[in-house]
FISEMAR-531596 format. One line per 3 residues: number of its first residue (from 0); their letters; for each residue x negated, y negated, z of N, C-alpha, C. Coordinates in nm, 4 decimals. Each point is the difference from the previous one (the first is absolute). Layout:
N
NUM) a) X Y Z X Y Z X Y Z; ... .
END
This chain:
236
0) xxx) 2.0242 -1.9296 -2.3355 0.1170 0.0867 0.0162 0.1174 -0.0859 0.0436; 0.0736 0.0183 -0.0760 0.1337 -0.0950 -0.0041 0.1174 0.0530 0.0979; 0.0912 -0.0082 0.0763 0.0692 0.0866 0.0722 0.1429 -0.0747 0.0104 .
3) xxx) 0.1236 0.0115 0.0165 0.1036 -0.0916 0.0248 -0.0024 -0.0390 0.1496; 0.0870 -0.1246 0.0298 0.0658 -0.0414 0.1450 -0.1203 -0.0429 0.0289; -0.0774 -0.0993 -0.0227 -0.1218 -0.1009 0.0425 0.0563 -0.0489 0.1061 .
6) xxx) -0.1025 -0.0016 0.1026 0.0202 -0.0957 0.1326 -0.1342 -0.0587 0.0150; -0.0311 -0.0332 0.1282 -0.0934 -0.0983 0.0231 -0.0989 0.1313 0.0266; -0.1059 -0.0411 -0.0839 -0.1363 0.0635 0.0504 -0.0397 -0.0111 0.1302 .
9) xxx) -0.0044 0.1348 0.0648 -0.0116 0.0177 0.1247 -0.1484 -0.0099 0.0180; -0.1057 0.0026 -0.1120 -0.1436 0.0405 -0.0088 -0.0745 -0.1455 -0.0182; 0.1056 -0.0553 -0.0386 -0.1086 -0.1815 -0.0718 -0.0463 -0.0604 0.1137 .
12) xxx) -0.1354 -0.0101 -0.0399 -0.1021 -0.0728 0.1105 -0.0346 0.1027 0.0764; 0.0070 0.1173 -0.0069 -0.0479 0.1017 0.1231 -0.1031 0.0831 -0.0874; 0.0674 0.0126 -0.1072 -0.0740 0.1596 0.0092 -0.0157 -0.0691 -0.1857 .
15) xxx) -0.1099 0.0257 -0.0950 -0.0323 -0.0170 -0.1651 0.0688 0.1195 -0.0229; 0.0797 0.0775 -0.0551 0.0209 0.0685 -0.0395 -0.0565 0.0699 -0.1265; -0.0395 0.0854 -0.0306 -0.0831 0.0613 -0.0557 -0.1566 0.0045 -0.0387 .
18) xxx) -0.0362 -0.0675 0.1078 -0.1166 -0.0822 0.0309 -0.0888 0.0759 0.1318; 0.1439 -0.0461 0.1036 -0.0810 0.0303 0.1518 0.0286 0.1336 0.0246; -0.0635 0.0593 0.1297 0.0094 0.0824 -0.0164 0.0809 0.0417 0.1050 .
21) xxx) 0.1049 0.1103 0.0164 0.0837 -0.0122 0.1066 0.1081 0.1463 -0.0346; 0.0543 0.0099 0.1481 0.0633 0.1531 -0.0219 0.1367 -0.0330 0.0882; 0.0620 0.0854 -0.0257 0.1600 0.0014 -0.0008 0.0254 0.0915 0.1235 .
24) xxx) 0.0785 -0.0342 0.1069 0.0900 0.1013 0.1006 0.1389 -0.0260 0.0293; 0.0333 0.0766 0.0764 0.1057 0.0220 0.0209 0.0547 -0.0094 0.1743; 0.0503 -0.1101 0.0726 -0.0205 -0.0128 0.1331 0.1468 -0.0237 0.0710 .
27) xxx) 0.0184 0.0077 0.0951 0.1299 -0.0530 0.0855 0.0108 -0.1709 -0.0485; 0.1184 -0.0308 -0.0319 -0.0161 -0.1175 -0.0593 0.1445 -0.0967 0.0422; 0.0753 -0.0780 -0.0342 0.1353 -0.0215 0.0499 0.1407 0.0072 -0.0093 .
30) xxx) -0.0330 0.1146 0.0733 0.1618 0.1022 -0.0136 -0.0214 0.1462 -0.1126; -0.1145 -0.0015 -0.0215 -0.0055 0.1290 -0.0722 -0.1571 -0.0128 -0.0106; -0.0904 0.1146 -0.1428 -0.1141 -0.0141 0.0047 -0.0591 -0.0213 -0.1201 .
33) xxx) -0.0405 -0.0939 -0.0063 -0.0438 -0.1231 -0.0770 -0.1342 0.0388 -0.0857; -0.0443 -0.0189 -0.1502 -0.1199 -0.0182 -0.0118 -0.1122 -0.1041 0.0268; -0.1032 0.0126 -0.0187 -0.1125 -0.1334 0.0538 -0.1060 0.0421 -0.0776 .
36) xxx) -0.0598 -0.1345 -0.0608 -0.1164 -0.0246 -0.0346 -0.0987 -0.0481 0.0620; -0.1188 0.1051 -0.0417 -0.1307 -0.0421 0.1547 -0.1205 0.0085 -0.0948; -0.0582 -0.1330 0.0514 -0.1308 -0.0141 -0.0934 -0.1030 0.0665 0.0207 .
39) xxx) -0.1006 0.0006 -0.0940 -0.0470 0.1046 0.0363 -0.1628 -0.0751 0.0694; -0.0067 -0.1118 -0.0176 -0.1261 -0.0562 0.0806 0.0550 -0.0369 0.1439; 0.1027 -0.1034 0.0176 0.0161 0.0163 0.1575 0.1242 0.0117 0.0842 .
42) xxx) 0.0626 0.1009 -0.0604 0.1351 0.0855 0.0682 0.0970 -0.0608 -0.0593; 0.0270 -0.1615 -0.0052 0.1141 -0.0753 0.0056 0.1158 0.1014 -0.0666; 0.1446 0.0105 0.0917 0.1070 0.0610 -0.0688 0.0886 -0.0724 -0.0445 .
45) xxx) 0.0482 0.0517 -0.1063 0.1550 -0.1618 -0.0419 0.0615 0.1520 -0.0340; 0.1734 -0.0247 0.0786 0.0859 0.0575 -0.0679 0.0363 -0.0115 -0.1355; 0.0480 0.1587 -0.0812 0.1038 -0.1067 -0.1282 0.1096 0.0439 0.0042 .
48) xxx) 0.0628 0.1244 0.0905 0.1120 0.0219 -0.0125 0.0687 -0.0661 0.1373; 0.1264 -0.0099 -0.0128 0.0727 -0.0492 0.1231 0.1255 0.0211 0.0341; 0.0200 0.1339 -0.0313 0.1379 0.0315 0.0151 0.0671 0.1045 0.0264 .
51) xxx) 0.1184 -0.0393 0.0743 -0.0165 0.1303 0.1149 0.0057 0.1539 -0.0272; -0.0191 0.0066 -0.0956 -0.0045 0.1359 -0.0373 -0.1407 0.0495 -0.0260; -0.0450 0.1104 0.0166 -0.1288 0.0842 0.0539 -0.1048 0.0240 -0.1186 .
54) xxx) -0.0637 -0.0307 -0.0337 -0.1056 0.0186 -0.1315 -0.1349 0.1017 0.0541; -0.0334 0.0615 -0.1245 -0.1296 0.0788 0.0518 -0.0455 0.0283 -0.1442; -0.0788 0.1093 0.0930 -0.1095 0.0296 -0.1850 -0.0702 -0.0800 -0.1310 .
57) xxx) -0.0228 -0.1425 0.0822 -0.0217 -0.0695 -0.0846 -0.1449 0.0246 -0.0746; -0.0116 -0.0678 -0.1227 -0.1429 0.0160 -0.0994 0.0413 -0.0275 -0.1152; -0.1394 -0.1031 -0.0125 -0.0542 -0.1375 -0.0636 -0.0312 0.0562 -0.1249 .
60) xxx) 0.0221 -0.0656 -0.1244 -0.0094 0.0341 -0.0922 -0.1580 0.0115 -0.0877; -0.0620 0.0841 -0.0928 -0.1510 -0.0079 -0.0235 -0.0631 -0.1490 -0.0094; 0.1280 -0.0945 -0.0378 -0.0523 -0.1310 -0.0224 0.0155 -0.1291 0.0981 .
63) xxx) 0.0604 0.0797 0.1838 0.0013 -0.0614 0.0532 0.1387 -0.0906 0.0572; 0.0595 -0.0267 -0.2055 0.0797 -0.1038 0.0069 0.1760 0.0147 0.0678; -0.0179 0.1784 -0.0269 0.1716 0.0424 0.0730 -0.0232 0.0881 0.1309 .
66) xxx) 0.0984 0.0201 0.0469 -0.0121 0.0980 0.0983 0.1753 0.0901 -0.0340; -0.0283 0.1463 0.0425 0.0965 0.0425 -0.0393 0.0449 0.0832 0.1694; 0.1024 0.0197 0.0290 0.0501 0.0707 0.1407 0.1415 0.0656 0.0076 .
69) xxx) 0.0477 0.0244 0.1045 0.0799 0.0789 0.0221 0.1180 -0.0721 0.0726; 0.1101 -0.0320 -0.0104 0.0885 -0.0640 0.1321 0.1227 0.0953 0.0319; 0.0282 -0.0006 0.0960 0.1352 0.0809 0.0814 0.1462 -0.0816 -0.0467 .
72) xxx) 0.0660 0.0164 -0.0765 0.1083 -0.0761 -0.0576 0.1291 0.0152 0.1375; 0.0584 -0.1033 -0.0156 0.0950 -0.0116 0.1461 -0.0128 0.0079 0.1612; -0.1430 -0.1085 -0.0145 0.0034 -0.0347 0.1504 -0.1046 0.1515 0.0421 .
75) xxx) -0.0346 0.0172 0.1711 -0.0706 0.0797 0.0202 0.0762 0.1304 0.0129; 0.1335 0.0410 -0.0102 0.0696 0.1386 0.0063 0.0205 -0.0150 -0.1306; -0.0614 -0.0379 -0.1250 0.0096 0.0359 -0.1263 -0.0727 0.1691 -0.0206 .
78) xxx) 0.0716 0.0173 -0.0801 -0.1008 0.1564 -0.0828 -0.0379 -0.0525 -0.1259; 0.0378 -0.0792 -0.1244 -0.0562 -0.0294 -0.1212 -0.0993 -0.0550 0.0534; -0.1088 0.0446 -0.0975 -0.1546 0.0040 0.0198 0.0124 -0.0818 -0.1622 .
81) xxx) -0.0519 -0.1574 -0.0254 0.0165 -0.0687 -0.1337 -0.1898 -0.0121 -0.0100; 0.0034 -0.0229 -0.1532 -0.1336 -0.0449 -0.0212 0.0231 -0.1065 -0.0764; -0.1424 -0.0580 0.0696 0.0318 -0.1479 -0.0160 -0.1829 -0.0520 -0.0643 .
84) xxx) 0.0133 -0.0978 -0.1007 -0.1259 -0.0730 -0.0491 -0.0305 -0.1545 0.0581; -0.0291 -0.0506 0.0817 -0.0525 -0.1283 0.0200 -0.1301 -0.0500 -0.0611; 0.0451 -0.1167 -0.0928 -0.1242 -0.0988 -0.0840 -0.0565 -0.0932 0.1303 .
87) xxx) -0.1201 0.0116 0.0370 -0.0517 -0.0502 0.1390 -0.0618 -0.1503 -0.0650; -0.0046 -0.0650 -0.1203 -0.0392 -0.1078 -0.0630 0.1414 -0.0833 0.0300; 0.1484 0.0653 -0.0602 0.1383 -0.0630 0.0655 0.0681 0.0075 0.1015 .
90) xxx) -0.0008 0.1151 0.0749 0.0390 0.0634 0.0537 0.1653 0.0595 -0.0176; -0.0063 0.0200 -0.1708 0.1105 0.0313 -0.0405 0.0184 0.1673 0.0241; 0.0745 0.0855 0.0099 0.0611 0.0961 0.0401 0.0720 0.1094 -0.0983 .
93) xxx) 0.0011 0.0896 -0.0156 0.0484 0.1113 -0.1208 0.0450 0.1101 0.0746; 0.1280 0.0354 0.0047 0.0097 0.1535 0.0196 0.0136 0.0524 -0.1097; -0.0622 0.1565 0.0182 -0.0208 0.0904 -0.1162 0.1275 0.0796 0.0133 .
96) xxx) -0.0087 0.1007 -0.1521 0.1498 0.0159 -0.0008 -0.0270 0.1271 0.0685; 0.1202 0.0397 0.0470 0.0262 0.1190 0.1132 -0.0581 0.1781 -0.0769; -0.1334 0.0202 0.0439 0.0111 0.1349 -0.0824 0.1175 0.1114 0.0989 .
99) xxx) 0.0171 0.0805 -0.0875 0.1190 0.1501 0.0167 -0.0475 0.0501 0.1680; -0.1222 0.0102 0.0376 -0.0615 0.0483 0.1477 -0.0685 -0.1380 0.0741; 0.0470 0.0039 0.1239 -0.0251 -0.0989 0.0660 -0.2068 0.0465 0.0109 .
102) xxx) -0.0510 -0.1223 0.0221 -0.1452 -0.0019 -0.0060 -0.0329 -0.0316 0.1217; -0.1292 0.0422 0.1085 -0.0603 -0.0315 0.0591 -0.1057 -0.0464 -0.0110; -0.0912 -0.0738 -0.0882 -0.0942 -0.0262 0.0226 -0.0152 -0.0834 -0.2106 .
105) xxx) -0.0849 -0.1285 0.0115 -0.0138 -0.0389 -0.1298 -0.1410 -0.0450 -0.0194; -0.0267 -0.0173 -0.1485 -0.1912 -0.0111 0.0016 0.0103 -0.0630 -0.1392; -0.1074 -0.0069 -0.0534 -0.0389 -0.0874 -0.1464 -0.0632 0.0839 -0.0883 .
108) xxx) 0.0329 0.0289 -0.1098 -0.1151 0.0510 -0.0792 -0.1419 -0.0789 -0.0083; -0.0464 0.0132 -0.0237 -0.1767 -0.0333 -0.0164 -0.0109 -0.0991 -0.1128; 0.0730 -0.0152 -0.0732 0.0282 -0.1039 -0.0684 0.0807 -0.1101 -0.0198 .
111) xxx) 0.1094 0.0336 0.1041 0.0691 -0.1279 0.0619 0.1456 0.0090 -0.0947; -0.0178 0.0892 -0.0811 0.1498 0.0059 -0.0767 0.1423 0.0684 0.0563; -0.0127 0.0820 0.0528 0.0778 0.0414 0.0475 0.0179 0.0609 0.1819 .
114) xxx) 0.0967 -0.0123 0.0374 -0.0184 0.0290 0.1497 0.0899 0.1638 0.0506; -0.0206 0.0685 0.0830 -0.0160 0.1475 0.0121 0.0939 -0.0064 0.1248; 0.1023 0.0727 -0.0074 0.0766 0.0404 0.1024 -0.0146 0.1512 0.0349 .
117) xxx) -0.0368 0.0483 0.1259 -0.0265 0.1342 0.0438 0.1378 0.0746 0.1014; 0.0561 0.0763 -0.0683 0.0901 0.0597 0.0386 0.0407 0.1664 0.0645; 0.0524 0.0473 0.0321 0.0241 0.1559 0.0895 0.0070 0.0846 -0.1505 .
120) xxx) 0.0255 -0.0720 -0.1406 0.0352 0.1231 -0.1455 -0.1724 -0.0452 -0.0796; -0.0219 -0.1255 0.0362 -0.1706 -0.0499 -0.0851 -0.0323 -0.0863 0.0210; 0.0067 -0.0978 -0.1345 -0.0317 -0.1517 0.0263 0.0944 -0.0586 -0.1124 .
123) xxx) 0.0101 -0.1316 -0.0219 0.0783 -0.1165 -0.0477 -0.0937 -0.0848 -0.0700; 0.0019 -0.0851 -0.1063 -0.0944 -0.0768 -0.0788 0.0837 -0.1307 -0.0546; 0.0043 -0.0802 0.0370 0.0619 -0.1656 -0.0380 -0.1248 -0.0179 -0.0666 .
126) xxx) 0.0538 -0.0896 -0.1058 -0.0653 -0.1539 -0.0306 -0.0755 -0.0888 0.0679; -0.0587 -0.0116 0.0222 0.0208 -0.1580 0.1006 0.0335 -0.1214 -0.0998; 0.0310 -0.0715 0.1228 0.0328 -0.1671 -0.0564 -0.1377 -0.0378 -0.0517 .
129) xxx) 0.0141 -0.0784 -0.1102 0.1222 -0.0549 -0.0878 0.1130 0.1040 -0.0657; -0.0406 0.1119 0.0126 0.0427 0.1197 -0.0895 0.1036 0.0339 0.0734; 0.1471 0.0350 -0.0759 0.0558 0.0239 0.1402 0.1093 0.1745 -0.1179 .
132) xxx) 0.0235 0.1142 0.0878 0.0943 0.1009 -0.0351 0.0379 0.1026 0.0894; 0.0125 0.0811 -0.0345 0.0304 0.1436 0.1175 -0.0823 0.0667 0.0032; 0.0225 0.0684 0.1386 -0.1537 0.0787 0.0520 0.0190 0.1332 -0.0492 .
135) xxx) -0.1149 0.0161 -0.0775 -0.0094 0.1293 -0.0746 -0.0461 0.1053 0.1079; 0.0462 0.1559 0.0196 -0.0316 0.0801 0.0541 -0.1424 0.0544 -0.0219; -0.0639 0.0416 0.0872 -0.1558 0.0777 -0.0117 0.0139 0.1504 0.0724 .
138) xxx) 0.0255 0.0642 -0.0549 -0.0392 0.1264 0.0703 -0.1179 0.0079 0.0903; -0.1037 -0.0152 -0.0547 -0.1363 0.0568 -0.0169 -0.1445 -0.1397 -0.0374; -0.0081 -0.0572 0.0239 -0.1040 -0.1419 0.0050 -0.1076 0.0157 0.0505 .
141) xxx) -0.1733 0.0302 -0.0962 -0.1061 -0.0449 0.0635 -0.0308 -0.1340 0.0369; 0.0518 -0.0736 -0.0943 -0.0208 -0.1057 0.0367 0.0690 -0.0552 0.1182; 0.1556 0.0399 0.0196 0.0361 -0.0617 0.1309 -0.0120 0.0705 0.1386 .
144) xxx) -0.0344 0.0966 -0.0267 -0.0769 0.0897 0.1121 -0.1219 -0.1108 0.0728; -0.0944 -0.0121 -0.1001 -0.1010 -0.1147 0.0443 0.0326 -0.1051 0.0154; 0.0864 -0.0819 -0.0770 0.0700 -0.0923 0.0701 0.0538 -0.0094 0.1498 .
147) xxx) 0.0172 0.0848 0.0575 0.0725 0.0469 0.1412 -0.1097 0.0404 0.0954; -0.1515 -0.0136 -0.0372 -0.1269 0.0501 0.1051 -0.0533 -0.0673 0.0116; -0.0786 -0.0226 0.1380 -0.1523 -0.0937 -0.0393 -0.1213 0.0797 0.0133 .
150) xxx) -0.0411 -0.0085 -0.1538 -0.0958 0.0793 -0.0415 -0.1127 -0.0661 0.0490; -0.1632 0.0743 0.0366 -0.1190 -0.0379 -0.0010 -0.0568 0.0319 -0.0833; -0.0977 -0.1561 -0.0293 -0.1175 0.0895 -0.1213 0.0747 -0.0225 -0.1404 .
153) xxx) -0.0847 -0.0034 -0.1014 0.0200 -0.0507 -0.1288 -0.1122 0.0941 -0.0601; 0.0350 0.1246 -0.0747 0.1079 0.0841 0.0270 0.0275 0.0393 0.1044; 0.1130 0.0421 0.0841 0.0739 0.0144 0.1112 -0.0252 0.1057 0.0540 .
156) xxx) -0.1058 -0.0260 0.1452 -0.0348 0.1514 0.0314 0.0524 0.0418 0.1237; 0.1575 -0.0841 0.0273 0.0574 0.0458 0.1375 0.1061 -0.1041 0.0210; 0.1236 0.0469 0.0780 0.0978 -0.1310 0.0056 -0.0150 0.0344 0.1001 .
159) xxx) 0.0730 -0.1410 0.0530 0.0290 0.0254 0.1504 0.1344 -0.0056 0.0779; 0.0131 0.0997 0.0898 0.1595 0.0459 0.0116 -0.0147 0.0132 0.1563; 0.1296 0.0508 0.0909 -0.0360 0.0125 0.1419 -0.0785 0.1140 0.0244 .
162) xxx) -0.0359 0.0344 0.0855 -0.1698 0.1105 0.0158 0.1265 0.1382 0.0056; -0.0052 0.1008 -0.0583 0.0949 0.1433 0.0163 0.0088 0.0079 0.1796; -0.1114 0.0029 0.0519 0.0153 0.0541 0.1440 0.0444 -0.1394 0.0736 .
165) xxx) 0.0366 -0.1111 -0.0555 -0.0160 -0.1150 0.1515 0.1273 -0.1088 -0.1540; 0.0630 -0.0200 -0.0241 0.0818 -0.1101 -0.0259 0.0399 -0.1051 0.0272; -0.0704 -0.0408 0.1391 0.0205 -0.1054 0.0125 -0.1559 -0.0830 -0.0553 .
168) xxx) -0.0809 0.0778 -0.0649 -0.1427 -0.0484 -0.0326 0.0187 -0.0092 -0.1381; -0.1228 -0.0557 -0.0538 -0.0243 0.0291 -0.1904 -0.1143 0.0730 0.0276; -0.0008 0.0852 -0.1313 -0.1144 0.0764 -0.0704 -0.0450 -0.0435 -0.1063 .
171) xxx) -0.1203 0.0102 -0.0592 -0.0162 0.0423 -0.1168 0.0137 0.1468 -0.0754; 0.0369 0.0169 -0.0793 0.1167 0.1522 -0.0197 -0.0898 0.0035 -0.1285; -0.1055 0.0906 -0.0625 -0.0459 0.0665 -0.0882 0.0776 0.0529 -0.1076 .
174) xxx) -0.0105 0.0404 -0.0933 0.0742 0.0857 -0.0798 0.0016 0.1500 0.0816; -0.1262 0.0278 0.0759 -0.0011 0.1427 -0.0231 0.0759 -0.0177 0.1760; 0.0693 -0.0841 0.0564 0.0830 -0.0150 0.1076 -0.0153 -0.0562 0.1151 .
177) xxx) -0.1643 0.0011 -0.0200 -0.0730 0.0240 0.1431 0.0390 -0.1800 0.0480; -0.0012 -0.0557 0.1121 -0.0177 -0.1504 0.0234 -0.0484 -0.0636 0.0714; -0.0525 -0.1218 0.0166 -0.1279 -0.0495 0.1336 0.1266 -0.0928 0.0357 .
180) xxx) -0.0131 -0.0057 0.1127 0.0683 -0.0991 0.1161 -0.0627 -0.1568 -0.0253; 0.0633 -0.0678 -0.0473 -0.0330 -0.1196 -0.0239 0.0424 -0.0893 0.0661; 0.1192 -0.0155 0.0659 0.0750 -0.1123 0.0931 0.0844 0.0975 0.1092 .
183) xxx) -0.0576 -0.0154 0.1156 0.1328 0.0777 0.0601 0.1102 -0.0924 0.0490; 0.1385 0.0086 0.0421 0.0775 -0.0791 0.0025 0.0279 -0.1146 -0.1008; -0.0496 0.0252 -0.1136 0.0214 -0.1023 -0.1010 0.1624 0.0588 -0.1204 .
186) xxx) 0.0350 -0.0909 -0.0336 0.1224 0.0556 -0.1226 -0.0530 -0.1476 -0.1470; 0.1081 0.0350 -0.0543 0.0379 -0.0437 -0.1250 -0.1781 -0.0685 -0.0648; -0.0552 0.1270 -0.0428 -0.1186 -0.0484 -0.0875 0.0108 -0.0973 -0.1359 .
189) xxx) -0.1119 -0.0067 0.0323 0.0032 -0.1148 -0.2427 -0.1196 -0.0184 0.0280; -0.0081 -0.0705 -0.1384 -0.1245 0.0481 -0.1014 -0.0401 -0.1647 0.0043; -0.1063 -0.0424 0.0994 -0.0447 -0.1271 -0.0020 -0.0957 -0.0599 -0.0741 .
192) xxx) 0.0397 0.0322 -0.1049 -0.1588 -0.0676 -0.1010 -0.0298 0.1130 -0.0370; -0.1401 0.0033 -0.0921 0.0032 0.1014 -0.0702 -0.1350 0.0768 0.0835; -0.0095 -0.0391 0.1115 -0.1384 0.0369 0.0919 0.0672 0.0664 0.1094 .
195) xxx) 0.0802 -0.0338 0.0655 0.1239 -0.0090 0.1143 0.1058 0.0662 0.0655; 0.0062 0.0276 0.0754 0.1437 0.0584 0.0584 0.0777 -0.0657 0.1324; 0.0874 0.0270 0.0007 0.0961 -0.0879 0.1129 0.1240 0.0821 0.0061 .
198) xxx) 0.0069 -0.0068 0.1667 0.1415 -0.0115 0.0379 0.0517 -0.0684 0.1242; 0.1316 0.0090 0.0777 -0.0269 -0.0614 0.1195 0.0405 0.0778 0.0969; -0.0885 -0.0118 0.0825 -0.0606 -0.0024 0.1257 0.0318 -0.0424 0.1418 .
201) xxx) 0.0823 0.0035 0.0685 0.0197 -0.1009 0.1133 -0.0019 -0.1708 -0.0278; 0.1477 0.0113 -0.0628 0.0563 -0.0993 -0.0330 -0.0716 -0.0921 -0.1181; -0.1085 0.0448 -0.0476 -0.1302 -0.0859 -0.0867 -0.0581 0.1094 -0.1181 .
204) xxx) 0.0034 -0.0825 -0.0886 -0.0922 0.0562 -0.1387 -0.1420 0.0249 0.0469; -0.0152 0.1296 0.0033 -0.1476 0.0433 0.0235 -0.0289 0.0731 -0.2203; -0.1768 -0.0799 0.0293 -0.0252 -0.0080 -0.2141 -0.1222 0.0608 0.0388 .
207) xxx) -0.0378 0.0806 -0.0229 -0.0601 0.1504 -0.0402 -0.1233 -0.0132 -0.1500; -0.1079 -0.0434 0.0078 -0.0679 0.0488 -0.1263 -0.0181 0.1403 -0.0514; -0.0528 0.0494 -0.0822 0.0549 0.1082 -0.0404 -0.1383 0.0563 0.0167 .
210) xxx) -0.1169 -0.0045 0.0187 -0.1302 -0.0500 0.0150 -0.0406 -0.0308 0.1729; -0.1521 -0.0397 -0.0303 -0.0731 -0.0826 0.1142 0.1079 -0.1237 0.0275; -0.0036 -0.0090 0.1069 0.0330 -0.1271 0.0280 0.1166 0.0193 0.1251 .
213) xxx) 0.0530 -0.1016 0.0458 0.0814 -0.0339 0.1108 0.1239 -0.0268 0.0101; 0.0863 0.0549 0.0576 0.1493 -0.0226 -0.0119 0.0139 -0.1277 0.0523; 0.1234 -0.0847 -0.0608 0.0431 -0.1503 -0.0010 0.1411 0.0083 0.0372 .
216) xxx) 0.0606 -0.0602 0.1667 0.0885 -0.0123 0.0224 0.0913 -0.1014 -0.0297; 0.1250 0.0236 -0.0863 0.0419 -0.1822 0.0258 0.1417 0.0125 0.0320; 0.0315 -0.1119 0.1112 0.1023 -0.0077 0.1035 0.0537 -0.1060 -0.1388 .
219) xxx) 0.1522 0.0177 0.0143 0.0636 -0.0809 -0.0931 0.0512 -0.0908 0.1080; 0.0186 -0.1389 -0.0731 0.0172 -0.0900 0.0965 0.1605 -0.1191 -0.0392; 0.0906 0.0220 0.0243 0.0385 0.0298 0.1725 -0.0141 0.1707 0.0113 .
222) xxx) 0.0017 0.0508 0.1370 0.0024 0.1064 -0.0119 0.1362 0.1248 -0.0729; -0.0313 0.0905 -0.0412 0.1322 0.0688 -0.0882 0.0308 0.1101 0.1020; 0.1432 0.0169 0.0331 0.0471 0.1602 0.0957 0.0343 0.0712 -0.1267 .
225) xxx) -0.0162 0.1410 0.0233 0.0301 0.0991 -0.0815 -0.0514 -0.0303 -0.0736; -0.0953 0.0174 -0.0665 -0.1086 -0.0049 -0.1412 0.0074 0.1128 -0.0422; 0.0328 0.0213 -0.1347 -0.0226 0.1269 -0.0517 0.0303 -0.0556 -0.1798 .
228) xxx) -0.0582 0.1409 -0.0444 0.0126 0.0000 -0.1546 -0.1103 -0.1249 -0.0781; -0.1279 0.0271 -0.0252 -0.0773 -0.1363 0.0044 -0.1165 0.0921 -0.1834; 0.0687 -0.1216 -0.0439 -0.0446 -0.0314 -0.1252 -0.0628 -0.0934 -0.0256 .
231) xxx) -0.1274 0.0171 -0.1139 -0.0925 -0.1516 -0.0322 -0.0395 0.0117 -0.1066; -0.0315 -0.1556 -0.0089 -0.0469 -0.0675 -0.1411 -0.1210 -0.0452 0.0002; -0.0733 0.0127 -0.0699 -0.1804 -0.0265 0.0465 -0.0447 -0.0895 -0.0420 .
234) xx) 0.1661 -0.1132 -0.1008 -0.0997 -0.1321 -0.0486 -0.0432 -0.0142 -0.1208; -0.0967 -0.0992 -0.0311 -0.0482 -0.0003 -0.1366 -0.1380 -0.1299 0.0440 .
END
């Protein structure tokens, strides 16, 4: 994925890119809030953004190789909300073009072609890079509906959302509504592998099998303030 305004790879020597395996947040960083890459065998974090303006919602593309997010345009008393594509192989940079409704929140199709802006009227549909045009309106999207959850199960027999009675917890949320308490005090879930679940936890990625087995804490190292919004890549 090709992107304009190449700078120095913020990732070379840290992290294989599309290889290792590793997930994306969003933390207090310098002078605003920064994304970070955290591996996924032993925490290590490397910033890639650095600038003082506030980034969030970040998530890694199906192939690892982009990451797509959100930034606050004009400093931290900005209101433009821009979307933005970073190639994590250059660490070259793309803003997308401005759809008609400002977006809160962005995701990938399942095939890596195009990226999904979720808005207060629907959703938004870009290209991605290399591909580049205007964001077509969506009323109505199964597909970017699912794009926007983290589903369990293959076929999907429950996402997981904050618990109806307790919000500051996750559930697993059924179709037919009902939900089991899965993390209390936990936020920003994802889909860790295809066995897996994760979110964080008191300051740390707590990883969840989906199954038997034992939850895996990992402290990112240096430590990150404000962690939130945590996306991953499972590697190859």
């Amino acid at each position: 994925m090709l992107l304009t305004g190449c700078t120095l790879p913020p990732l070379r020597g840290k992290v294989e890119i599309g290889t290792d395996a590793y997930a994306v947040v969003t933390a207090d960083g310098g002078g605003g809030r920064d994304l970070y890459i955290i591996r996924g065998d032993d925490g290590t974090a490397t910033a890639i953004t650095f600038t003082p303006t506030a980034e969030s919602g970040a998530r890694l593309s199906p192939d690892g190789g982009a990451v797509t997010f959100l930034r606050v345009a004009g400093g931290q008393g900005g209101q433009a909300i821009e979307v933005w594509v970073m190639n994590l192989l250059s660490g070259a940079e793309r803003q997308l073009p401005a759809p008609s409704t400002p977006v809160s929140a962005v995701a990938w199709s399942s095939d890596g072609t195009r990226i999904f802006g979720r808005s207060s009227d629907g959703y938004f549909a870009w290209p991605a890079p290399p591909q580049s045009g205007e964001p077509d309106f969506l009323f109505s999207s199964a597909e970017a509906d699912s794009a926007f959850q983290v589903l369990l199960g293959s076929p999907a027999f429950a996402r997981i959302a904050a618990c109806p009675a307790d919000e500051a917890s996750l559930c697993a949320v059924r179709r037919s509504g009902i939900g089991q308490v899965l993390a209390r005090g936990a936020h920003s879930p994802a889909r860790w592998g295809s066995d897996s679940v994760a979110w964080i936890l008191d300051g740390e990625i707590e990883a969840r099998p989906l199954g038997d087995g034992v939850a895996r804490r990992i402290q990112p190292e240096p430590a990150l303030t404000g962690m939130r919004g945590l996306d991953y890549f499972a590697g190859k």
